[in-house]
C-alpha positions in Angstrom: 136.5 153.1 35.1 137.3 155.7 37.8 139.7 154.2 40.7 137.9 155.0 44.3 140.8 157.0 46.2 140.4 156.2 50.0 141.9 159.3 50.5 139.3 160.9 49.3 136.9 159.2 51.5 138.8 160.6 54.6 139.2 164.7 53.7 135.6 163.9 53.2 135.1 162.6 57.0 137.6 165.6 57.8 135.2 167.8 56.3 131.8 166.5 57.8 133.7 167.3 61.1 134.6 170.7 60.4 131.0 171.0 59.3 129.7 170.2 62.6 131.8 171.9 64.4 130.3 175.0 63.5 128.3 176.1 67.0 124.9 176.9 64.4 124.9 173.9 62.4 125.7 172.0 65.4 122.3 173.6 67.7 120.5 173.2 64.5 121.0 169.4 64.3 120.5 169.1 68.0 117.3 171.1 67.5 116.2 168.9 64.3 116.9 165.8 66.7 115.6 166.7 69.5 111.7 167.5 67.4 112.2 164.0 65.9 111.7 162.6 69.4 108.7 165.0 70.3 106.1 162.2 69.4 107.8 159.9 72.1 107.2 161.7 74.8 104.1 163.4 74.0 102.5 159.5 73.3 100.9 158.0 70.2 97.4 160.0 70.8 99.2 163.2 70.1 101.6 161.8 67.1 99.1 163.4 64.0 97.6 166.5 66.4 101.1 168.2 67.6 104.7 168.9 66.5 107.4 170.4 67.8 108.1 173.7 65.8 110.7 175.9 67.7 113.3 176.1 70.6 113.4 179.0 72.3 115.4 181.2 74.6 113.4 183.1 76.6 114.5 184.8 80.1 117.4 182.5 80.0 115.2 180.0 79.8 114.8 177.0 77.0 111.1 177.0 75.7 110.0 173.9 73.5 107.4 176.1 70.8 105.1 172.7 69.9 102.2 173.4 67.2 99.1 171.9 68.2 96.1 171.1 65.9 93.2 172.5 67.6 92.1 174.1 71.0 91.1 170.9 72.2 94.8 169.4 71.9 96.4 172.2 73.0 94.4 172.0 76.6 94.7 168.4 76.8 99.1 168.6 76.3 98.5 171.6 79.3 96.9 169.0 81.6 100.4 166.6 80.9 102.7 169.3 80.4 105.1 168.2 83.5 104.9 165.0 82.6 105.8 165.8 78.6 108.5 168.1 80.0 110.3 165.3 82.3 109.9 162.8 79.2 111.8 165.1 76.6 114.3 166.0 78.5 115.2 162.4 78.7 115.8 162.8 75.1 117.1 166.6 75.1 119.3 166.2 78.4 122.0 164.4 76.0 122.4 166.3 73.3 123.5 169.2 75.5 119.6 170.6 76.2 117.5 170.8 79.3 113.9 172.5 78.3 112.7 174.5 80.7 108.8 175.0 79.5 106.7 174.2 76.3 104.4 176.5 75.0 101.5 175.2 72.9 99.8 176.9 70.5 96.7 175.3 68.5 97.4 179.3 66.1 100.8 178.3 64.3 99.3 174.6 63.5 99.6 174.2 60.0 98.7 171.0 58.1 98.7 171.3 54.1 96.8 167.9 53.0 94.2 169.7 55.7 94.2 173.2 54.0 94.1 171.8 50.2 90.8 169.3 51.6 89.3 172.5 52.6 90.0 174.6 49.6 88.5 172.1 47.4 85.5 171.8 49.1 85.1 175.6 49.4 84.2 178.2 47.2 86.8 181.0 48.3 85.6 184.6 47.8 88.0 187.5 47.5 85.4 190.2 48.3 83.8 190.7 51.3 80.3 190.7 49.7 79.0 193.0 52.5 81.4 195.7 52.2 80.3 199.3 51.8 80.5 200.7 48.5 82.6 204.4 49.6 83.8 205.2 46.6 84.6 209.1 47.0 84.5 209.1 50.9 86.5 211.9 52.5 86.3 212.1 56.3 88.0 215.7 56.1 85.0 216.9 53.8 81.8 216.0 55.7 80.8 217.9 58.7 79.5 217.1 62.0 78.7 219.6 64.3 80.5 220.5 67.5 77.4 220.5 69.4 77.1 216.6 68.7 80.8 216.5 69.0 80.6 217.6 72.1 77.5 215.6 73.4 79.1 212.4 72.5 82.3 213.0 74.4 80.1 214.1 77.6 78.7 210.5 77.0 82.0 208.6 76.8 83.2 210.4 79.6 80.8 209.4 81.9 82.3 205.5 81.1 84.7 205.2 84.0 85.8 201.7 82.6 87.9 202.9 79.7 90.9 204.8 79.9 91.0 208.1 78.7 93.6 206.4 75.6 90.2 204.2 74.7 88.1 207.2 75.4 89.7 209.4 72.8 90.0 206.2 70.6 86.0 205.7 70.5 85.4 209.1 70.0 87.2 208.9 67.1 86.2 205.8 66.0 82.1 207.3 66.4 83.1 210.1 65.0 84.4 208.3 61.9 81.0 206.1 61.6 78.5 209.1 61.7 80.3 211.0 58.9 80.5 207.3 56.7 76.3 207.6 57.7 75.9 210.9 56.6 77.8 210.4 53.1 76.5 207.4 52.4 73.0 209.6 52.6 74.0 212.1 50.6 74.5 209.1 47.8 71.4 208.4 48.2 
């Protein structure tokens, strides 16, 4: 049987401290603490709908990125946002971090047990069944006549709304759609 050095025990002590006094690992645990209190100042309603995901520097500023689960969340944290703020700084302030803002976002919620329910229940197709067969399309070899060229820009100019960027844009985009229109005629 092995004899248990203690001096063992303390280079490894001496080594958790050089660990974490590295400045990264150091904000990371901070970080990883800090998200671990997110569900006690957001309240028990919000536990299972939001999570803290990121911290931020932005404009000099500390921004708490939380995840929310949908839209309806997300509003509802927006209402209590100075209230969420003042309560996490009471856990942030002491590790070294005063947040500044949170930003909610219901688009970077991700919840796997939610996404594998779904996919089981679902029939997921690959191919979007209404997609245009184009096989041997070439923009560059159908023709479309200056004259209608030209009557369609006269027509887009006339919309004072868009800039003449988006102008050019749906000209182009028009443009592309009659010649897709006229080859998929000539297939038939």
């Amino acid at each position: 049987m092995k004899k248990v050095m203690y001096s063992d025990m303390n280079s490894l002590g001496s080594l958790v401290d050089v660990f974490l006094q590295n400045p990264a690992i150091s904000v990371g645990m901070k970080k990883a603490t800090l998200f671990k209190f997110w569900h006690k100042a957001s309240g028990k309603k919000f536990e299972k709908a939001s999570e803290a995901v990121g911290l931020n520097l932005k404009n000099g500023k500390n921004v708490l990125t939380v995840a929310c689960a949908n839209a309806a969340v997300t509003s509802e944290l927006m209402m209590f946002k100075s209230d969420i703020l003042k309560k996490i700084n009471d856990f942030a302030i002491p590790l070294g971090i005063e947040i500044d803002d949170i930003f909610f976002s219901h688009k970077i919620w991700h919840d796997p047990l939610y996404s594998e329910k779904i996919n089981e229940n679902m029939n997921v197709i690959d191919e979007n069944p209404y997609k245009e067969d184009l096989t041997g399309f070439d923009p560059d070899k159908i023709n479309i006549s200056e004259e209608e060229i030209a009557q369609i820009k006269e027509n887009i100019m006339k919309n004072k709304a868009l800039s003449h960027n988006q102008q050019e844009r749906l000209l182009s985009s028009i443009v592309y759609d009659l010649k897709v229109n006229k080859f998929k005629n000539l297939k038939q």
